[in-house]
C-alpha positions in Angstrom: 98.0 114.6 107.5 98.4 114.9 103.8 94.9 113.3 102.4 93.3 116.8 102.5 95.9 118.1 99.7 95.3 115.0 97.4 92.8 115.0 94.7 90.1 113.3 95.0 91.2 109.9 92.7 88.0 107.9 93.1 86.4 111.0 91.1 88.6 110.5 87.7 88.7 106.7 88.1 85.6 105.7 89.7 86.0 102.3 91.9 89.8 101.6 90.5 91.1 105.0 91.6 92.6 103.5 95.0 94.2 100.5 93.8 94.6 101.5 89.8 98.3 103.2 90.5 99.2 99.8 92.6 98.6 98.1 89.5 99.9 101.0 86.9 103.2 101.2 89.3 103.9 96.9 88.9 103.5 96.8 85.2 105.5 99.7 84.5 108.3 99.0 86.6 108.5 95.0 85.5 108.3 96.5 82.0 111.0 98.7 82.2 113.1 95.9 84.0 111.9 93.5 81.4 113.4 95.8 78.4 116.5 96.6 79.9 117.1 93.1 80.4 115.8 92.0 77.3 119.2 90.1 76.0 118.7 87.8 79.0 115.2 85.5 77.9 115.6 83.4 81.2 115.3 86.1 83.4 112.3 87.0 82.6 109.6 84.9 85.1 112.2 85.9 88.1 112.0 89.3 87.2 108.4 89.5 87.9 108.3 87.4 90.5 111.2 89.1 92.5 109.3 92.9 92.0 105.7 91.0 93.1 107.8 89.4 96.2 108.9 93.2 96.9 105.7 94.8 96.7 104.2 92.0 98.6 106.6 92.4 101.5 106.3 96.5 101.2 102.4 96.1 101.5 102.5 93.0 104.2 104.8 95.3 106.6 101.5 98.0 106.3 99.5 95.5 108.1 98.2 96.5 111.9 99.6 92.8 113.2 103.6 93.7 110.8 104.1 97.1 112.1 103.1 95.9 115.9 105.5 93.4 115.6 108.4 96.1 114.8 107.5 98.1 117.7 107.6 95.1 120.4 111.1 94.5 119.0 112.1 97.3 118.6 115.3 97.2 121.2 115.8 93.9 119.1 116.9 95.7 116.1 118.8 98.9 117.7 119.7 101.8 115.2 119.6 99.6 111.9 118.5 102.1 109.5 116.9 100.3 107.1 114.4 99.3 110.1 113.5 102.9 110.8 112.7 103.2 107.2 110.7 100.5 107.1 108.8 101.2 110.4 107.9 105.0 109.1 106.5 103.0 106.2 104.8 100.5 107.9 103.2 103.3 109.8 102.3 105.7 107.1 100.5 103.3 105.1 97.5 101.1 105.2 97.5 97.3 104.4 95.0 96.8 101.5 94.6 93.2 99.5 93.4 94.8 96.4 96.3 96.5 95.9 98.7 93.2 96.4 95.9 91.3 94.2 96.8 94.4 91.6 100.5 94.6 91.8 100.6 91.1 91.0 98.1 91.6 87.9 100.2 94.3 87.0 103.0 92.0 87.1 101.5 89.5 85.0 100.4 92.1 82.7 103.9 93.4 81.9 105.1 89.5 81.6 102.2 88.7 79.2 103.0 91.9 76.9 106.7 90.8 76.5 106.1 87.7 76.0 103.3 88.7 73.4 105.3 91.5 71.5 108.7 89.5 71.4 110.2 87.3 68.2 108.7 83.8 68.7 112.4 82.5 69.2 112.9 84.5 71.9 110.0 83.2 73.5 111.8 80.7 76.1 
């Protein structure tokens, strides 16, 4: 019921205007996890990877077969909240693979600038 009060984003970005603040969204948010934990070298690699796992499972649940799946069990989980959130989710969005294909880029982006920008003995 909203799309009518959103700008038109295809109009400023052309083609990458739907899947551009998928992308935007991953890098900046691995970034910003990669610089606050920037003492801790190692963590790197899981860092992305555990943010790409989260957006993955966030977009998966948007898919038409995911969300049918919460409401034939839906007396299986009860008054969970967490499930509720998730189903209003599931419900309110739409599955796209371009925008998993460009969180993960955007996760492999932030990675690649780190590793690019940081001492070469903190490279590990």
């Amino acid at each position: 019921p909203y799309i009518e009060y959103q700008w038109p984003r295809h109009a400023v970005f052309g083609v990458l205007g739907r899947n551009l603040p998928s992308l935007l969204h991953a890098y900046a948010i691995c970034a910003l996890l990669l610089v606050a934990l920037w003492p801790w070298p190692r963590l790197r690699p899981w860092i992305c990877l555990m943010w790409f796992s989260l957006a993955a499972f966030l977009e998966s649940i948007q898919h038409d077969t995911v969300y049918m799946w919460f409401v034939d069990h839906e007396r299986l989980w009860g008054d969970i909240p967490l499930i509720a959130i998730l189903k209003g989710y599931a419900v309110q969005g739409q599955f796209d693979i371009v925008d998993l294909i460009a969180s993960g880029a955007g996760c492999f982006a932030a990675i690649a600038v780190i590793y690019a920008c940081a001492p070469h003995s903190q490279r590990r």
